[in-house]
C-alpha positions as CSV (number, residue, x, y, z in Angstrom):
1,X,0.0,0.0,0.0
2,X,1.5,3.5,-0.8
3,X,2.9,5.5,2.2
4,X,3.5,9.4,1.9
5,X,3.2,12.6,4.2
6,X,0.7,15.1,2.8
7,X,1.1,18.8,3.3
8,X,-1.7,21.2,5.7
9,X,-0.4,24.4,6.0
10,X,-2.1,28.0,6.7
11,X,-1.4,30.9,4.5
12,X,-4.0,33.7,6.6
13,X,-2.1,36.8,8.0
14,X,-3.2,39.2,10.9
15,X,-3.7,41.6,8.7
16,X,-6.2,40.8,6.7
17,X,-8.2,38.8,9.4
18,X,-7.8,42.6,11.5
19,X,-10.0,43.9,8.8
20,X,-12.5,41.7,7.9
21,X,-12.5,41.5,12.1
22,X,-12.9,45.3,12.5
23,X,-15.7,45.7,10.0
24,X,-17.6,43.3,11.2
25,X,-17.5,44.9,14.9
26,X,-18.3,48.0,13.6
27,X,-21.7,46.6,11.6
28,X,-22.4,44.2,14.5
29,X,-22.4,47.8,17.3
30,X,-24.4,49.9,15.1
31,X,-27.0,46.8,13.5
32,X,-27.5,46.2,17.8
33,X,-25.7,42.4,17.3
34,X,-28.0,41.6,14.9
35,X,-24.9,41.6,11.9
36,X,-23.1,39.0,14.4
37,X,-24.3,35.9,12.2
38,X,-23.0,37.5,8.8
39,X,-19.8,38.3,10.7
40,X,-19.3,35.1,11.8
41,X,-20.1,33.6,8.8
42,X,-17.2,35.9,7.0
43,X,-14.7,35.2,9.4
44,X,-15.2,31.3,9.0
45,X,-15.0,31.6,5.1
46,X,-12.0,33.5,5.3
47,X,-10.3,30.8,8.3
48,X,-11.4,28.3,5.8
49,X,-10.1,30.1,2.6
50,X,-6.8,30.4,4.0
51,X,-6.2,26.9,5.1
52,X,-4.8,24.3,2.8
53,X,-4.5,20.4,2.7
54,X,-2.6,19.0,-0.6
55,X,-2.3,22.5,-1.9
56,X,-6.4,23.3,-1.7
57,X,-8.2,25.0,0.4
58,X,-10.7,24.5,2.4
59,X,-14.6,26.2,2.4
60,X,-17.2,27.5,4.4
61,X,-20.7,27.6,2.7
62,X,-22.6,28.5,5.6
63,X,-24.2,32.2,5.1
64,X,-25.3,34.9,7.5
65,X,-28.8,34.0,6.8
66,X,-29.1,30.6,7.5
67,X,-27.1,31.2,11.0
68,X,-29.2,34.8,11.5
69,X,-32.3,31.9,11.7
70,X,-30.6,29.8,14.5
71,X,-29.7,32.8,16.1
72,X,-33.0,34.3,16.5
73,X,-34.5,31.1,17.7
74,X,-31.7,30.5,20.4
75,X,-31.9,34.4,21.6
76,X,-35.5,34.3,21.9
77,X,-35.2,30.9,23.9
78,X,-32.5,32.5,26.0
79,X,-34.6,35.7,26.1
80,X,-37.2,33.8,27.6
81,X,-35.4,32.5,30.6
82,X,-33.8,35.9,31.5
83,X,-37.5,37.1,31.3
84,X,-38.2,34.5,33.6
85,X,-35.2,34.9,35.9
86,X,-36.0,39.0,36.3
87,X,-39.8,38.3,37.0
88,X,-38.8,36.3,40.1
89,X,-36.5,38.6,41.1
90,X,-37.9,41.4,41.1
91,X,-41.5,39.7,42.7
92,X,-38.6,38.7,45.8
93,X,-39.6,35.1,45.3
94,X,-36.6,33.5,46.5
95,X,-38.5,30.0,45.9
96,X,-39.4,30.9,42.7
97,X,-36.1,32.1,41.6
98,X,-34.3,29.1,42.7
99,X,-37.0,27.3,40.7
100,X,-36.0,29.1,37.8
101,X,-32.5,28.3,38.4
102,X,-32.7,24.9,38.9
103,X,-35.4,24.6,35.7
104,X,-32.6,26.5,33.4
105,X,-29.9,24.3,34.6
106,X,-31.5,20.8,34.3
107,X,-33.1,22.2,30.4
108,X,-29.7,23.1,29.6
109,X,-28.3,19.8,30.7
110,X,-30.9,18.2,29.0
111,X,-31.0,20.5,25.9
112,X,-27.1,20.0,25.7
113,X,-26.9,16.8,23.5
114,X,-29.6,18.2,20.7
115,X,-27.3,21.6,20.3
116,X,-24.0,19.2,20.0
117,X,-25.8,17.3,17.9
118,X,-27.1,19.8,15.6
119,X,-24.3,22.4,15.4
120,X,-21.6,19.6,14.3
121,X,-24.1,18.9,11.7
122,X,-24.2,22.3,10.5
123,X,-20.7,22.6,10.7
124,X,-19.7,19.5,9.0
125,X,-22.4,20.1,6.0
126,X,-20.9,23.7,5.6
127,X,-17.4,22.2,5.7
128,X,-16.0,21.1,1.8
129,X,-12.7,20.5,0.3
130,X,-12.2,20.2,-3.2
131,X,-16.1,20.4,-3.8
132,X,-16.5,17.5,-1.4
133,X,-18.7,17.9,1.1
134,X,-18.2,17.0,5.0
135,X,-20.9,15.3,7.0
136,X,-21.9,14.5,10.3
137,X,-24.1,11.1,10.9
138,X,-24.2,10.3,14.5
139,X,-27.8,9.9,15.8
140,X,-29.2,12.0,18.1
141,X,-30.5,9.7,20.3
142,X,-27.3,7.7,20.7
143,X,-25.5,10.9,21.7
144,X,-28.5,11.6,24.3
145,X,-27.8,8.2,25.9
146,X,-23.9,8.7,26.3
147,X,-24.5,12.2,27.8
148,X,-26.9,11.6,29.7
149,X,-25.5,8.5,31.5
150,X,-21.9,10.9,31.5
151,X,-23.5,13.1,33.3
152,X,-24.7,10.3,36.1
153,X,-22.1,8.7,36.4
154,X,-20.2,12.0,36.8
155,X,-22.3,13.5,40.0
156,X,-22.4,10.2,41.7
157,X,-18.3,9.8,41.1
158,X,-17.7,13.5,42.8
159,X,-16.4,14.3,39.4
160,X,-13.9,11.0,38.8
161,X,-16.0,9.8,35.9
162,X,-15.6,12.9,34.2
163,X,-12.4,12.3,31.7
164,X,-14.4,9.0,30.3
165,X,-17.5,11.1,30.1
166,X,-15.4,13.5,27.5
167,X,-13.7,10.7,25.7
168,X,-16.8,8.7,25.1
169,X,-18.5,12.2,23.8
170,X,-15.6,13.3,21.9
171,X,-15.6,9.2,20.7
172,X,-18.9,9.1,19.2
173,X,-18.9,12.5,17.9
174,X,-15.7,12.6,15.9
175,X,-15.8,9.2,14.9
176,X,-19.4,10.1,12.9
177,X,-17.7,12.6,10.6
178,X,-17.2,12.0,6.8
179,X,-16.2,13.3,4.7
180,X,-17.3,12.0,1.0
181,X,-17.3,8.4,1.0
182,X,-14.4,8.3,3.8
183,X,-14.7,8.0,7.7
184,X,-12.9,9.7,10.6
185,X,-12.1,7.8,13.4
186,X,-11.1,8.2,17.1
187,X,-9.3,5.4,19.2
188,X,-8.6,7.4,22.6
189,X,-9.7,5.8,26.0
190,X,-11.2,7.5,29.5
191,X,-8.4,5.7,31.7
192,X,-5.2,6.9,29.5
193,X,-7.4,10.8,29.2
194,X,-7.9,10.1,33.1
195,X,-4.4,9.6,34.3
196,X,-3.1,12.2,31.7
197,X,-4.8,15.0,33.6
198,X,-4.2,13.6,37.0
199,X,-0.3,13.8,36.5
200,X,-0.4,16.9,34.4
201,X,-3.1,18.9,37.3
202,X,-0.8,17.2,39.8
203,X,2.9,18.3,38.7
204,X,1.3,21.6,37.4
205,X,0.8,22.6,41.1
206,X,4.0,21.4,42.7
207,X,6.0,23.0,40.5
208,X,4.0,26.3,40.5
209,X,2.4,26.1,36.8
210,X,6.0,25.1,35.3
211,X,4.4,21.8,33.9
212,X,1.7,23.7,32.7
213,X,3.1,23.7,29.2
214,X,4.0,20.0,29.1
215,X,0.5,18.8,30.2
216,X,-0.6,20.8,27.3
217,X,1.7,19.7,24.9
218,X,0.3,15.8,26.2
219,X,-3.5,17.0,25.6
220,X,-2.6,17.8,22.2
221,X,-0.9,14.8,21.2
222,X,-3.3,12.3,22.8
223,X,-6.3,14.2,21.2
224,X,-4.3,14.3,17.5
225,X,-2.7,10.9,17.7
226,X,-5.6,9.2,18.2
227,X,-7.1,10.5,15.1
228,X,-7.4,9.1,12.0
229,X,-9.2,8.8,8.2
230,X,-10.2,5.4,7.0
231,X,-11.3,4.7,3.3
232,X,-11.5,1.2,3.1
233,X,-8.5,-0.3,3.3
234,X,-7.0,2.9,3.3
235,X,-6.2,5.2,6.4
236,X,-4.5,8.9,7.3
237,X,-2.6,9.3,10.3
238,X,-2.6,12.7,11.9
239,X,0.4,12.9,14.5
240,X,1.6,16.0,16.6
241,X,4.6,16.6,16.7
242,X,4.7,20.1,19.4
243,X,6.7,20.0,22.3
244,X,6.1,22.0,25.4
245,X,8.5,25.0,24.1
246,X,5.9,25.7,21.1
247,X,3.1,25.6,23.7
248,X,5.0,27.9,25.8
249,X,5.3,30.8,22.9
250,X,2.1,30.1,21.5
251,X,0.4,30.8,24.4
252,X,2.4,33.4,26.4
253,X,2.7,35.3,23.1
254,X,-0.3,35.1,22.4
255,X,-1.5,36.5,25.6
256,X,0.9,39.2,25.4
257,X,-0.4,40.5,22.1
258,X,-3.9,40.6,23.1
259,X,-3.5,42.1,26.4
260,X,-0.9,44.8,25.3
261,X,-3.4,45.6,22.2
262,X,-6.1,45.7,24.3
263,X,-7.5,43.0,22.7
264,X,-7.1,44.8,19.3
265,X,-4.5,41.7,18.7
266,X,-6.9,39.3,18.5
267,X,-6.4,38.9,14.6
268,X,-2.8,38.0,14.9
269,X,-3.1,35.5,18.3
270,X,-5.8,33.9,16.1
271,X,-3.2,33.9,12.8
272,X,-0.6,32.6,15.4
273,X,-2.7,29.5,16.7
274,X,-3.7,28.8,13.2
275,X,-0.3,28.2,11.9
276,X,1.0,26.9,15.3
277,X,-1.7,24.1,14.4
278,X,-1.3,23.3,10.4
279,X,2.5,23.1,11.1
280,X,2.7,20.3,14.4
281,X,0.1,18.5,12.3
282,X,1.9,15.9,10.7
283,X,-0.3,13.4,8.5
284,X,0.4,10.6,6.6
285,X,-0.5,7.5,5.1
286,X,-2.5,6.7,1.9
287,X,-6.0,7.6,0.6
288,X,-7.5,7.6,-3.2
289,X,-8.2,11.5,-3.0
290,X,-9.6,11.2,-6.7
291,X,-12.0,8.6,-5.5
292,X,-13.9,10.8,-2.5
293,X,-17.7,10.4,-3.5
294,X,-19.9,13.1,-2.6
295,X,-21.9,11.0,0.0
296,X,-23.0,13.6,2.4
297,X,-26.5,15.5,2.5
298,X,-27.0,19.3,2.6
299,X,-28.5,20.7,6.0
300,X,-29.3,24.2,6.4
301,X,-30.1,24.7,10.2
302,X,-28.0,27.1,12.3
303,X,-29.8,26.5,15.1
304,X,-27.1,24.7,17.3
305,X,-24.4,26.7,15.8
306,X,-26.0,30.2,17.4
307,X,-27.1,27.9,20.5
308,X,-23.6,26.8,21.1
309,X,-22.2,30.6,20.4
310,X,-24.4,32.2,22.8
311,X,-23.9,29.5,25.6
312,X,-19.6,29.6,24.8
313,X,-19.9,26.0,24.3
314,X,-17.3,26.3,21.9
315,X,-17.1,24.1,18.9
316,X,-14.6,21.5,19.1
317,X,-15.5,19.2,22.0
C-alpha cells in the first residue's frame, strides 16, 4: 500500500483577518448584534479560505442568513429565561427564583446533547474540500444516551467519571464525521485521558504552573494521535509533533499580544494558533483523494451553531 506525508499548511495573516474582524465589529455595534451571524459567517470563510491540505483549500458555505435563523430562535429561547429569571427577582420570590435556576440548569443539561448534535451537523455540511462535502451522521438519540448516562455517572463519582465522560462524547462524535465516502475515526480511552490529567493537574501545582506547558503539549498529542481517516482499506494518520516550548510561545505570546493591544490583537493571536496548528500537524499515510464520492447530504439549520455561540460551548468538543 503506498505510504506518503501530505502537506496542511495555513497561508492567513493578521492583517487581513484585522480587517475583515474590525468591520464586522463596527456593523455588528451599530446593527444592535444583529450583523453577528454575517460576521461570523465571513470570518469562517476566510479561516477556511486560507487553510490548505494537498495544496487546496478548504470552504465555508454557511451564510449569514441561515445562521441569523438559529440565532434568532436561540436568543429568543435565552430571552425567555432571563425574562423569567427577572420576573422572580424582582417579585422577591426566593422559591421561585431558585426554581427558575434549577429549571434552566436541568433544560440546559438536558437541551445539551440536541445543540451538539445539531451544530456539528451544521458545521460538517458547511465544511467542503475540493467540492466535497463534510458530513456529520451520528444519531441524536445515541448521543443523548452517552451524555446523559456521562452526566450520572459523573455527579455520583464526585467528578472522577468525568475524563471517560469527554472521551466517550468526543468518541462518538468525531468518529461520525465524513467526509465523502471516507470515515474519521477516534481510538482514545477515558483511563489513558484520566491519568493524563491527573499527572499533568498534579505536577502543574508542585511546580507552580511550570508543567503547565508539558501537560498541554500531552492533551494535544493524545487528542491528535488518536485520530485518523479510513477509506476502506485505506487510512491517514494525523500525529503532533509540538513540544512544550511551542506551547510555551504560543500561548504566552499570544497572551501578550492581546492584552498589550487591548485586545485589538486578536487577529494576529488567532493567525498565530492557526499556523501553530497546520504546522505540528503531521499526516500521513494513503488515501484515493480522486475517488472521494460526494456522499453527504445538505443541511441548512443554524440553530445549534448560534445555541452553542451564545452558551460559549465552543465548537470542538
Amino acid at each position: 500500500m503506498e505510504h506518503r506525508y501530505y502537506k496542511f499548511q495555513y497561508l492567513g495573516r493578521g492583517l487581513e483577518l484585522f480587517r475583515i474582524q474590525l468591520v464586522n465589529i463596527i456593523l455588528t455595534v451599530f446593527t444592535l448584534g444583529l450583523y453577528y451571524p454575517w460576521a461570523k459567517a465571513r470570518t469562517l470563510s476566510y479561516l477556511y479560505s486560507q487553510t490548505h491540505f494537498e495544496d487546496s483549500p478548504f470552504s465555508f458555505t454557511g451564510t449569514g442568513k441561515e445562521m441569523f435563523k438559529g440565532f434568532i430562535k436561540a436568543f429568543v429561547l435565552i430571552l425567555i429565561w432571563y425574562a423569567l429569571l427577572i420576573y422572580a427577582i424582582t417579585t422577591e420570590k426566593l422559591g421561585l427564583t431558585q426554581l427558575v435556576l434549577l429549571g434552566f440548569y436541568l433544560f440546559l443539561i438536558a437541551l445539551t446533547p440536541f445543540i451538539l448534535h445539531s451544530s456539528y451537523r451544521y458545521r460538517m455540511a458547511k465544511s467542503n474540500w475540493r467540492g466535497i462535502r463534510f458530513g456529520y451522521v451520528g444519531e441524536r438519540k445515541e448521543l443523548v444516551k452517552i451524555f446523559l448516562k456521562g452526566i450520572f455517572f459523573t455527579i455520583i463519582t464526585l467528578g472522577f467519571y468525568g475524563p471517560w465522560f469527554t472521551i466517550n462524547v468526543r468518541r462518538y462524535m468525531l468518529s461520525n464525521i465524513r467526509v465523502g465516502n471516507a470515515g474519521f475515526r477516534y481510538d482514545a480511552d477515558g483511563g489513558e485521558y484520566f491519568w493524563l490529567n491527573f499527572k499533568g493537574y498534579f505536577l502543574t501545582l508542585i511546580t507552580f504552573g511550570i508543567y503547565f506547558f508539558w501537560w498541554q503539549r500531552d492533551i494535544f498529542r493524545y487528542f491528535v494521535n488518536n485520530l485518523h481517516i479510513e477509506q476502506e482499506e485505506r487510512a491517514l494518520f494525523l500525529h503532533s509533533r509540538a513540544e512544550a516550548v511551542d506551547f510555551f510561545e504560543l500561548i504566552v505570546i499570544n497572551m501578550l499580544i492581546v492584552v498589550f493591544s487591548f485586545g485589538l490583537g486578536s487577529p494576529w493571536a488567532t493567525t498565530r494558533t492557526m499556523n501553530f496548528l497546520t504546522r505540528n500537524i503531521l499526516i500521513n499515510g494513503y488515501i484515493a483523494f480522486d475517488e472521494l464520492q460526494q456522499a453527504q447530504e445538505s443541511y441548512n439549520d443554524a440553530t445549534g451553531e448560534e445555541f452553542s455561540d451564545l452558551l460559549d460551548f465552543g465548537f470542538v468538543i
